[in-house]
N, CA and C atoms as a LAMMPS dump frame, in Angstrom:
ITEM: TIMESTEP
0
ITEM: NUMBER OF ATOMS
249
ITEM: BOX BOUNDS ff ff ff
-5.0000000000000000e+02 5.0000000000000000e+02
-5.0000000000000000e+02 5.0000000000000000e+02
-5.0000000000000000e+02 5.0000000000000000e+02
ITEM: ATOMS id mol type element x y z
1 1 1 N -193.632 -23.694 187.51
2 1 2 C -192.957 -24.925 187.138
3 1 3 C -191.521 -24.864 187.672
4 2 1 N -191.38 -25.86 188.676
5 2 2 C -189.536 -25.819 188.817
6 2 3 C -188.844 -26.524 188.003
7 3 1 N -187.996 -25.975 187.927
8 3 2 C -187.047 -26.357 186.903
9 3 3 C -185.593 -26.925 187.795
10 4 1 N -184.308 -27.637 187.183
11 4 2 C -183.057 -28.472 187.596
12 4 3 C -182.607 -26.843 187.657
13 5 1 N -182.483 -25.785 186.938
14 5 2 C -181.562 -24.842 187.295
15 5 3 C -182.099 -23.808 187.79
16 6 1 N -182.717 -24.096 188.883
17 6 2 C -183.881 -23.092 190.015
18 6 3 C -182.723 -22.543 190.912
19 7 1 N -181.99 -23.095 191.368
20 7 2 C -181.09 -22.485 192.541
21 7 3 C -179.828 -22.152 191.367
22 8 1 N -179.332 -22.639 190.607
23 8 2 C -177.701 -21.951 189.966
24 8 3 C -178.008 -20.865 189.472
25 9 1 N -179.376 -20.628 188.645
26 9 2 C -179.458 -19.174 187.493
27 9 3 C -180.218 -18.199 188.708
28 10 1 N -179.605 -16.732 188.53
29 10 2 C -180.58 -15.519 188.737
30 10 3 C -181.984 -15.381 188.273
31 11 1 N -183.393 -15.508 188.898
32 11 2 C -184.765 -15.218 188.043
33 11 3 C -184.232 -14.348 187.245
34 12 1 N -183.908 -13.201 186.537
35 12 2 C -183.462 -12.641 185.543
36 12 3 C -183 -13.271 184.1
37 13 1 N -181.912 -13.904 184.925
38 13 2 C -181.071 -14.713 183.875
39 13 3 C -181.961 -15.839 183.252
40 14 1 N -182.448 -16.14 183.951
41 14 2 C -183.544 -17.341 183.671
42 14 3 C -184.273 -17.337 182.717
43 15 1 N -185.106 -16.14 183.188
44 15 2 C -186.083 -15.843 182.368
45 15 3 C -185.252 -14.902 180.776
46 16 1 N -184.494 -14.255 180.888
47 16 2 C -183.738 -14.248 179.283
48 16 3 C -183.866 -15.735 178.453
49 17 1 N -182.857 -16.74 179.144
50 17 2 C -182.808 -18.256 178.836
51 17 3 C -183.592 -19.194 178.198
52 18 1 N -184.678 -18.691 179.15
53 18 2 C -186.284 -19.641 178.999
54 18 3 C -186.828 -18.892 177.769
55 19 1 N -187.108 -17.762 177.279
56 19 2 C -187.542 -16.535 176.296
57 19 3 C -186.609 -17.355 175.375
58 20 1 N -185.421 -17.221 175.492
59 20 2 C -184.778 -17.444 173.953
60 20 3 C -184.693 -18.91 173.459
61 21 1 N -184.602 -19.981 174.594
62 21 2 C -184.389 -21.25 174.325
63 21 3 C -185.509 -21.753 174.21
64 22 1 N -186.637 -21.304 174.802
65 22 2 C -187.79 -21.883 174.526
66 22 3 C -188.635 -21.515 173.18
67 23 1 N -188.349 -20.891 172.147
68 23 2 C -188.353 -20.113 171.175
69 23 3 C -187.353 -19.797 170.54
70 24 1 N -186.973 -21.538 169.509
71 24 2 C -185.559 -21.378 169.251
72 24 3 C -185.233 -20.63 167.852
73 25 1 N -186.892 -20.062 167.332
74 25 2 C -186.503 -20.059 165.613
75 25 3 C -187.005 -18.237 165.93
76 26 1 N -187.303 -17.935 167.23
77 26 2 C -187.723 -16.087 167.247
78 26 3 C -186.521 -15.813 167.467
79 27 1 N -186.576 -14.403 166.705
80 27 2 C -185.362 -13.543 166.37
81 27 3 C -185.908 -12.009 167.182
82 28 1 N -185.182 -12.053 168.022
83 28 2 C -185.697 -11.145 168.985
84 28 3 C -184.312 -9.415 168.75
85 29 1 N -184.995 -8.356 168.979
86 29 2 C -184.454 -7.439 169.28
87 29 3 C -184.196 -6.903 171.059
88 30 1 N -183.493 -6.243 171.363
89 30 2 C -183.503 -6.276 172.255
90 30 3 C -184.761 -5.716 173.597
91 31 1 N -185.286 -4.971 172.795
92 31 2 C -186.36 -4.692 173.86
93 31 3 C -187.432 -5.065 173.453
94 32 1 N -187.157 -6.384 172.683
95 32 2 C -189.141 -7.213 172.52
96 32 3 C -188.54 -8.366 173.252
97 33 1 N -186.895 -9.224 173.054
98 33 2 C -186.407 -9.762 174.46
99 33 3 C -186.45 -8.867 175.696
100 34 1 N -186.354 -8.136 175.889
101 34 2 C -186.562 -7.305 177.362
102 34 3 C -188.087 -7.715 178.012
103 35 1 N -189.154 -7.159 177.076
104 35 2 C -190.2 -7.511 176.895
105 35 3 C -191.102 -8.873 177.464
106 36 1 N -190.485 -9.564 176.377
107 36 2 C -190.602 -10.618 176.549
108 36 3 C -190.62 -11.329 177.638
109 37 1 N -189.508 -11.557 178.226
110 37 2 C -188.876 -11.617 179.692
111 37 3 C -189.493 -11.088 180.725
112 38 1 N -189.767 -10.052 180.401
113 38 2 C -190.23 -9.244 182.083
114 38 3 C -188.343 -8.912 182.569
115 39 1 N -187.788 -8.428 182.026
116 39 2 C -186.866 -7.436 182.423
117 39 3 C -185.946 -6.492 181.932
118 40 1 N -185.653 -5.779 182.76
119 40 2 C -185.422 -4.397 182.151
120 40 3 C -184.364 -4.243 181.129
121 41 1 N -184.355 -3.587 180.358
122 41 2 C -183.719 -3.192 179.304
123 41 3 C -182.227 -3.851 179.361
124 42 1 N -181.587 -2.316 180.31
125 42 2 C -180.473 -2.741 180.822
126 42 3 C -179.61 -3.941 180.818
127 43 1 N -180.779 -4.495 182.137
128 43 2 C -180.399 -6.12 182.573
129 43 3 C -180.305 -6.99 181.534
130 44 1 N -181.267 -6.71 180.604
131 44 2 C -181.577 -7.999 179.097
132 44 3 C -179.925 -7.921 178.535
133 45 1 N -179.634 -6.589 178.558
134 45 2 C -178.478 -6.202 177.406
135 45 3 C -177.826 -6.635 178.194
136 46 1 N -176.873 -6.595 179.532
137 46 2 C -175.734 -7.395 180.38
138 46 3 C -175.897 -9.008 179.958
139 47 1 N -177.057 -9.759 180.34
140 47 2 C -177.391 -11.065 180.447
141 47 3 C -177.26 -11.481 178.795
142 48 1 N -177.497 -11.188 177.85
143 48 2 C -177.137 -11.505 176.437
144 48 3 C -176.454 -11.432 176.252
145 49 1 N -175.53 -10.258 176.399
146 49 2 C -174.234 -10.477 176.334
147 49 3 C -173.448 -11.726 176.392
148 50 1 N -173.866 -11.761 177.806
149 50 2 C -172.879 -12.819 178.215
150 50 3 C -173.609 -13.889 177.825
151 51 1 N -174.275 -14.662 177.806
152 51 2 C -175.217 -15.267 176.601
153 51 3 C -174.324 -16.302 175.427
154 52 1 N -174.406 -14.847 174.748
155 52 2 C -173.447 -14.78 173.621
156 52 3 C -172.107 -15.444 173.709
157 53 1 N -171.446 -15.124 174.78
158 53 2 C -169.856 -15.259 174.879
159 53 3 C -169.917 -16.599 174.937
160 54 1 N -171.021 -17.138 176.139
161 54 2 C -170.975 -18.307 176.372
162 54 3 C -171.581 -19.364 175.209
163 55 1 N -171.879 -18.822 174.007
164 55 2 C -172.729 -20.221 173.283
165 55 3 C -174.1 -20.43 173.503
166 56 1 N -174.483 -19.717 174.251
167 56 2 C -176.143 -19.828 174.5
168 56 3 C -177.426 -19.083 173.467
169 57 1 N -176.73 -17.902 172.969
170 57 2 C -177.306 -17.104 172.274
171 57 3 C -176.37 -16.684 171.336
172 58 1 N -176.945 -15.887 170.23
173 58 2 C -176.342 -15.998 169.222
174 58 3 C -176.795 -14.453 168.348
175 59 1 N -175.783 -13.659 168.133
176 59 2 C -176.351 -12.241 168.034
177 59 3 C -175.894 -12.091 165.891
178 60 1 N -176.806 -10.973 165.614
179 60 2 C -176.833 -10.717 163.954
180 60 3 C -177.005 -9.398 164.226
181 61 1 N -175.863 -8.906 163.011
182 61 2 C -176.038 -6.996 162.865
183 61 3 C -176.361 -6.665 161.397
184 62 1 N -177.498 -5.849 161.675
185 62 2 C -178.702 -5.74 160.445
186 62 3 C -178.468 -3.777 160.831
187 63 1 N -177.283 -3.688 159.959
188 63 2 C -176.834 -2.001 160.024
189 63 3 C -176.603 -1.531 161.018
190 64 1 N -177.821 -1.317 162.065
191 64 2 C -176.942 -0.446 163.498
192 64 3 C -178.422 -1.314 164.485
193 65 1 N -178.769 -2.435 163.897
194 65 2 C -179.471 -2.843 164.625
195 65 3 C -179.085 -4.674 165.231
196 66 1 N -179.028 -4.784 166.379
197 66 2 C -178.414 -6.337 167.073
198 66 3 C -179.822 -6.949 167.179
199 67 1 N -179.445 -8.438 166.427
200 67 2 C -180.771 -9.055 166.746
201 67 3 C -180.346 -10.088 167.614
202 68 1 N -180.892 -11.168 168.543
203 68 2 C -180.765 -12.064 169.306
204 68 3 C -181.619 -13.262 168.379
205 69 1 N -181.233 -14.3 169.068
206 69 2 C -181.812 -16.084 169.058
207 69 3 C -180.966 -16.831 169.186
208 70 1 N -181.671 -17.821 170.166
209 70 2 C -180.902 -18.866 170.272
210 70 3 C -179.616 -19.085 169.612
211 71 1 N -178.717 -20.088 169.996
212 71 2 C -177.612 -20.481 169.618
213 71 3 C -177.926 -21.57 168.549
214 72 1 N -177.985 -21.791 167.9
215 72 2 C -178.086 -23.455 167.295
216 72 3 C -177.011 -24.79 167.772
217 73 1 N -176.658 -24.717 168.576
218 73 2 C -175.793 -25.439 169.49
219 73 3 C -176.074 -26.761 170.272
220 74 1 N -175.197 -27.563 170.397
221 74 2 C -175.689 -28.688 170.992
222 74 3 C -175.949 -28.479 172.912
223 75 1 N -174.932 -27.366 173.11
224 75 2 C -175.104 -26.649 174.449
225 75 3 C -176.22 -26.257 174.31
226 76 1 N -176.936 -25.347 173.41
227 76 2 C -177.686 -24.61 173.843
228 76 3 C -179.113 -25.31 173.942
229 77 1 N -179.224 -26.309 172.91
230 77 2 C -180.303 -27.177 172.783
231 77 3 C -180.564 -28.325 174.338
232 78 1 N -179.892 -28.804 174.605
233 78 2 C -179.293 -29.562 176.162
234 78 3 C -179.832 -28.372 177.489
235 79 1 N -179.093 -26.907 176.92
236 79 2 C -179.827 -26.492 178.179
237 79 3 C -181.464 -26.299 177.992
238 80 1 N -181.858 -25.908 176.885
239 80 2 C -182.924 -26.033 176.724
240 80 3 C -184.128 -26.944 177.428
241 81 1 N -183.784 -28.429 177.213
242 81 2 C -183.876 -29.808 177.763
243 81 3 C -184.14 -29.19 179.333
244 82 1 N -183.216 -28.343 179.797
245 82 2 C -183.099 -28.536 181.448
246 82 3 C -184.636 -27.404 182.076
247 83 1 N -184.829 -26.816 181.267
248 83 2 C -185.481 -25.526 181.45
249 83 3 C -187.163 -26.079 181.638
C-alpha cells in the first residue's frame, strides 16, 4: 500500500509509525515494538525516541521498565490519517 509519506519517512521510521499509530490503544514495550515492526532493537529505541520528543509517541515508566503508545494528540491522530 503507498502511502503520502513514502518518499519523506525512512522504511524503518515508517514502519515504528504505522505499528504505533495504527494501534492507538497497544501499549507496547520496546522489543514487542521492535517486533512488531520488523526492526531491530537498537533502531526501534533511536526512532521512539525521537518519536517522543516530537509528539508522536508517548512513553510511561512502570519501575525500570519504558512502555510506548501512541500520542493522544491531534498531530499524532492527523498523521495517522496520512499512513
Amino acid at each position: 500500500m503507498t502511502s503520502v509519506l513514502d518518499g519523506l519517512l525512512d522504511k524503518k521510521t515508517k514502519a515504528i509509525l504505522c505499528t504505533l499509530l495504527l494501534n492507538p490503544d497497544q501499549i507496547y514495550h520496546l522489543h514487542s515494538l521492535s517486533r512488531s515492526a520488523h526492526v531491530p532493537v537498537t533502531t526501534a529505541s533511536r526512532i521512539v525516541r525521537q518519536l517522543v520528543k516530537l509528539g508522536f509517541a508517548s512513553e510511561t515508566k512502570v519501575g525500570k521498565m519504558v512502555l510506548y503508545k501512541a500520542a493522544a494528540t491531534d498531530k499524532a491522530r492527523m498523521m495517522g490519517g496520512l499512513l
